[in-house]
C-alpha positions as a Markdown table, in Angstrom:
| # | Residue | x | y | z |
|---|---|---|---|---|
| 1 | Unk | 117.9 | -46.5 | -17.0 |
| 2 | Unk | 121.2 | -48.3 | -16.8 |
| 3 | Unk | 121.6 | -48.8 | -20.7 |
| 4 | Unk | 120.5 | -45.7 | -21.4 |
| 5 | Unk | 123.5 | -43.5 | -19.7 |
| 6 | Unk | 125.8 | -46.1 | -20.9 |
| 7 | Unk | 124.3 | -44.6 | -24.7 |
| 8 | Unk | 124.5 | -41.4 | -23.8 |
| 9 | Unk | 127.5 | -41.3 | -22.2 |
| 10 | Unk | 126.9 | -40.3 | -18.7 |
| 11 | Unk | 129.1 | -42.6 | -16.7 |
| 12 | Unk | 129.5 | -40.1 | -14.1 |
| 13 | Unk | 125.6 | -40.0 | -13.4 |
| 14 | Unk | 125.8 | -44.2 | -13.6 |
| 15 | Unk | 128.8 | -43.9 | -10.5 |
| 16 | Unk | 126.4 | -42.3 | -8.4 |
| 17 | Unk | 123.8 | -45.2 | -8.6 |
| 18 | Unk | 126.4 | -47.7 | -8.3 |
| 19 | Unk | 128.2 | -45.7 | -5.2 |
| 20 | Unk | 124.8 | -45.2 | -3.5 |
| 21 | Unk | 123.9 | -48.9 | -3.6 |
| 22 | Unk | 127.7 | -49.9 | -2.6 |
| 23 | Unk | 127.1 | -47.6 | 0.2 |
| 24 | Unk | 123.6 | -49.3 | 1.1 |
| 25 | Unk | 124.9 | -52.9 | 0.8 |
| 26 | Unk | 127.8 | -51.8 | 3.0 |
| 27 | Unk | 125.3 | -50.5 | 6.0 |
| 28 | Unk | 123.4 | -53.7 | 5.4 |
| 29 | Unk | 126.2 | -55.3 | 6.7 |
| 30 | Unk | 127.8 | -57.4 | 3.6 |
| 31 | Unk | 131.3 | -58.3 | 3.7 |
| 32 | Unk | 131.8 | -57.8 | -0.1 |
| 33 | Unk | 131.0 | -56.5 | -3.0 |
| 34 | Unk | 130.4 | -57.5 | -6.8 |
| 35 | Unk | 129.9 | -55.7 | -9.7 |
| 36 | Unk | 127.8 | -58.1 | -11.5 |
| 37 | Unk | 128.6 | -56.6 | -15.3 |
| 38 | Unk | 131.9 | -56.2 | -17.0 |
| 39 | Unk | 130.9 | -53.1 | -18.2 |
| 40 | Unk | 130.1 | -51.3 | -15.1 |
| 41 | Unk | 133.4 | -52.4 | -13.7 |
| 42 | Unk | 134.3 | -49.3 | -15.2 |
| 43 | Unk | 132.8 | -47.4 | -12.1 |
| 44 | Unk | 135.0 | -49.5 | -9.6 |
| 45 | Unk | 136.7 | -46.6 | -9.0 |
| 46 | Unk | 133.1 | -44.8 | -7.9 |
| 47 | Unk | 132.3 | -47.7 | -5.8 |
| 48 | Unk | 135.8 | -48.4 | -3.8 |
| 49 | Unk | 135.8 | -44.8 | -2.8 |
| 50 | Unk | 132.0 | -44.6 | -1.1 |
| 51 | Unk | 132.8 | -47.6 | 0.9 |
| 52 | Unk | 135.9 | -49.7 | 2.5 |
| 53 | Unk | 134.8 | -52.8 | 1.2 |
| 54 | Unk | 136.7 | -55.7 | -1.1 |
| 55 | Unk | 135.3 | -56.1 | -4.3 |
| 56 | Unk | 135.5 | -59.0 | -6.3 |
| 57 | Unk | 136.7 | -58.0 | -9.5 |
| 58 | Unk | 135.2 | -60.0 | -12.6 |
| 59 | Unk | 138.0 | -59.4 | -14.6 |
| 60 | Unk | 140.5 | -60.7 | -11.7 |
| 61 | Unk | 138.4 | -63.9 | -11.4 |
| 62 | Unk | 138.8 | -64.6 | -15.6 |
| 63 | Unk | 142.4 | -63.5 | -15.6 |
| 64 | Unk | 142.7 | -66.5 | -12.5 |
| 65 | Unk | 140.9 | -68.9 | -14.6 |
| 66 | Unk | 142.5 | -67.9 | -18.1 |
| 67 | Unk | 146.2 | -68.5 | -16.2 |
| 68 | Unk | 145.0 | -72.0 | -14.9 |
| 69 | Unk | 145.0 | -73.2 | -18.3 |
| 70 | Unk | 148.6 | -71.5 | -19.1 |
| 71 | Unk | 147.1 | -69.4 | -21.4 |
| 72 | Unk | 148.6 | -66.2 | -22.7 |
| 73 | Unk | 146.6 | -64.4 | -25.8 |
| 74 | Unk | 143.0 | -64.1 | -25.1 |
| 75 | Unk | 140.0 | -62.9 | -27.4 |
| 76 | Unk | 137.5 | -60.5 | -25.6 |
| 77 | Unk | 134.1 | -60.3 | -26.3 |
| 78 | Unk | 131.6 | -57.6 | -24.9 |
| 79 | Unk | 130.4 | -53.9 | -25.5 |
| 80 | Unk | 132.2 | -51.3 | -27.4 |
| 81 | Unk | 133.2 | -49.8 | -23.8 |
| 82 | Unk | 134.7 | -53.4 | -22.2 |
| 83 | Unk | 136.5 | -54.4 | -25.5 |
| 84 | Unk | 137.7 | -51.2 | -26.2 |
| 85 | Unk | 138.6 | -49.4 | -23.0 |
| 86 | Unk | 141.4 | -49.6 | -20.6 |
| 87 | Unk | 139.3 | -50.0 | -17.4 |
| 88 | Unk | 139.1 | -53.6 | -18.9 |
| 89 | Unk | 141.4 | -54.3 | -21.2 |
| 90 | Unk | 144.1 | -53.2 | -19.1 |
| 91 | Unk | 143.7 | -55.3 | -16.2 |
| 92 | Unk | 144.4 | -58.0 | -19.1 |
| 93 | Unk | 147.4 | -56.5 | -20.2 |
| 94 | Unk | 148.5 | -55.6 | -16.8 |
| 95 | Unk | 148.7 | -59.3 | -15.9 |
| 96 | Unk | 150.3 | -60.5 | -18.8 |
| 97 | Unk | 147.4 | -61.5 | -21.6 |
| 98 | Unk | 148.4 | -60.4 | -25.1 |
| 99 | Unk | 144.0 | -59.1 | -25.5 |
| 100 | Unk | 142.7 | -59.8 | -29.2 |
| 101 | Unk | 139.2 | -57.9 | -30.0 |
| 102 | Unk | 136.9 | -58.3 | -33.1 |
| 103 | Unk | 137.8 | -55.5 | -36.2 |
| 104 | Unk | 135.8 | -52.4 | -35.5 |
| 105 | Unk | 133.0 | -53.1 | -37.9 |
| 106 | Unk | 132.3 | -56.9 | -35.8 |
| 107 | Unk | 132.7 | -55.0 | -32.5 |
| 108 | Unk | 130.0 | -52.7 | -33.4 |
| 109 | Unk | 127.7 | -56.2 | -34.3 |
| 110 | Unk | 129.1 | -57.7 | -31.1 |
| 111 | Unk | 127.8 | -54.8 | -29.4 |
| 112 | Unk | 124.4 | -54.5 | -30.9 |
| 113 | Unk | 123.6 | -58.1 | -30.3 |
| 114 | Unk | 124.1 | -57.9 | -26.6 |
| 115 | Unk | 121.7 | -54.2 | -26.5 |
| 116 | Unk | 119.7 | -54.9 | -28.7 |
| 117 | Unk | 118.9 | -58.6 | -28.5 |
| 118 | Unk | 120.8 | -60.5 | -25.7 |
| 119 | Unk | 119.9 | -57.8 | -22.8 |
| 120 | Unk | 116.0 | -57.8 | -23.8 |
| 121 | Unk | 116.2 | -61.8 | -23.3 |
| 122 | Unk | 116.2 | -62.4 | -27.6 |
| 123 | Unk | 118.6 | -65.6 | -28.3 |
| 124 | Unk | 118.7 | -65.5 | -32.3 |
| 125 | Unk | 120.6 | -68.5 | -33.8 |
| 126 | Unk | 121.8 | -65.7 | -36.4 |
| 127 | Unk | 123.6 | -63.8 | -33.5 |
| 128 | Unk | 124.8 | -67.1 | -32.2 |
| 129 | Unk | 126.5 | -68.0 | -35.5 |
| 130 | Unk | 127.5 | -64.5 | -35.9 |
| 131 | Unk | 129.3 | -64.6 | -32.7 |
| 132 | Unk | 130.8 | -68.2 | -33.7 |
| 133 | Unk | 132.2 | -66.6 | -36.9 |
| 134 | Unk | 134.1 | -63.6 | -34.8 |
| 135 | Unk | 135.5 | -66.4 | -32.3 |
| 136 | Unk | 136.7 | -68.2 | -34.8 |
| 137 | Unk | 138.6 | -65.2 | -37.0 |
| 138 | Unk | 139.9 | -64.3 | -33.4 |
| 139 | Unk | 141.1 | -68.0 | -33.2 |
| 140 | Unk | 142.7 | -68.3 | -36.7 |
| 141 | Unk | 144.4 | -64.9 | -35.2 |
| 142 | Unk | 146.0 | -67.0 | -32.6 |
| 143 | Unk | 143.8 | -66.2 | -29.9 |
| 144 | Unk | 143.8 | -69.0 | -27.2 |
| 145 | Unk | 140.5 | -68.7 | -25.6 |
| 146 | Unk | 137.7 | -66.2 | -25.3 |
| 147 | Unk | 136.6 | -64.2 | -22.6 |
| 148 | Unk | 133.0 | -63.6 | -22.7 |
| 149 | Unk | 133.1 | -60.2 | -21.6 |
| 150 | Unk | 129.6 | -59.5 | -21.2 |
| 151 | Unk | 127.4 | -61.6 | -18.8 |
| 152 | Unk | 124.7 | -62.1 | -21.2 |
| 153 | Unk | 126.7 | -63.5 | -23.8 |
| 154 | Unk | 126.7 | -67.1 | -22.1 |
| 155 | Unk | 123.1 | -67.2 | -22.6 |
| 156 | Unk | 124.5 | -67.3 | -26.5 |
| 157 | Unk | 127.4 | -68.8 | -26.5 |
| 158 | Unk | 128.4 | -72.2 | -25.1 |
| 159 | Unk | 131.5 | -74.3 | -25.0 |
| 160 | Unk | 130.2 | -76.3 | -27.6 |
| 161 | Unk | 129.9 | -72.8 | -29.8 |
| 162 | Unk | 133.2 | -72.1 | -30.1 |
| 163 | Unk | 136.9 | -73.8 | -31.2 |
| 164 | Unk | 138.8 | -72.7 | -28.4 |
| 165 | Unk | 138.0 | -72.6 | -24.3 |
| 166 | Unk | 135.4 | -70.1 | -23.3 |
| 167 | Unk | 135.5 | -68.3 | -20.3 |
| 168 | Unk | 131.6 | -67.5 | -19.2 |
| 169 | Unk | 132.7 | -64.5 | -17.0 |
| 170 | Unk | 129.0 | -64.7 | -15.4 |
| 171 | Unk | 130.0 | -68.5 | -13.8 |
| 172 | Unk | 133.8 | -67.7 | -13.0 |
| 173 | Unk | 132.6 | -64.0 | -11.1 |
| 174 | Unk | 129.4 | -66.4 | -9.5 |
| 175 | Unk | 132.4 | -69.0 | -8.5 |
| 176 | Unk | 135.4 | -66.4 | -6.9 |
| 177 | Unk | 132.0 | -65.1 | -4.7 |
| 178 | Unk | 131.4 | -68.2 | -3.2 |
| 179 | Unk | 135.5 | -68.4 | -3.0 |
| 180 | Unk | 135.4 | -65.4 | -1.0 |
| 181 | Unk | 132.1 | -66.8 | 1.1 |
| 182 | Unk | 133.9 | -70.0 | 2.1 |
| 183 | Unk | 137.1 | -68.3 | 3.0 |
């Protein structure tokens, strides 16, 4: 259900989903919230309006872990709507990353793997050198590191994978929640 309003576009139908459940959690009793997908970060605004809960922002986690190694131009990797939209990208930009994304034509592939293959549990060692190749054009561009903006792509891609530091935003997000726990 998810993927398909992301295809067709219907975001505000997907903020009413993620509201509802935000407001379900919060009469639960939880103390804080995480949007466990970059992509649906885009409805933060949704769910910060149907409760008064903290959130722990994925990309705010990355951007803390990306700055820990003094690093200041980052490749992003994800859907079309995380690499390409501000409600991401921004965030990036906004706390000084210089943001480096695939050429339109690789974005589209980068895209497909994670729908078509990564989010239906396929691991092909075509998409994983695929993605290898797009790291390393983003490294020979300067990029620094790479955010792996999509939580299924560290299923695919490891350290090992790539030339420069990966940041799995599925482990940092996991890590700034138990932060927040402990706190």
């Amino acid at each position: 259900m998810i993927n398909k309003h992301q295809e067709q576009d219907e975001w505000a139908a997907l903020g009413v989903i993620m509201a509802s459940s935000a407001q379900r959690l919060q009469a639960a009793g939880v103390q804080g919230l995480m949007i466990a997908s970059n992509t649906m970060h885009k409805l933060l605004d949704d769910v910060q309006a149907a409760t008064h809960l903290p959130v722990i922002h994925i990309a705010d986690a990355t951007i803390a872990a990306i700055k820990k190694q003094n690093l200041s131009k980052i490749a992003l990797l994800g859907t079309q709507f995380t690499m390409t939209e501000d409600f991401y990208r921004q965030r990036l930009v906004d706390a000084g990353l210089q943001v480096l994304i695939p050429e339109s034509d690789a974005r589209a592939e980068v895209h497909r793997i994670i729908k078509k293959e990564l989010c239906i549990g396929q691991f092909k060692d075509s998409s994983r050198q695929y993605y290898q190749q797009v790291i390393k054009d983003l490294a020979d561009q300067g990029a620094e590191g790479v955010i792996l903006g999509c939580t299924e792509i560290g299923l695919l891609i490891k350290q090992a994978d790539s030339p420069i530091p990966v940041f799995d935003t599925t482990v940092i997000h996991a890590a700034a929640a138990v932060d927040f726990l402990l706190e």
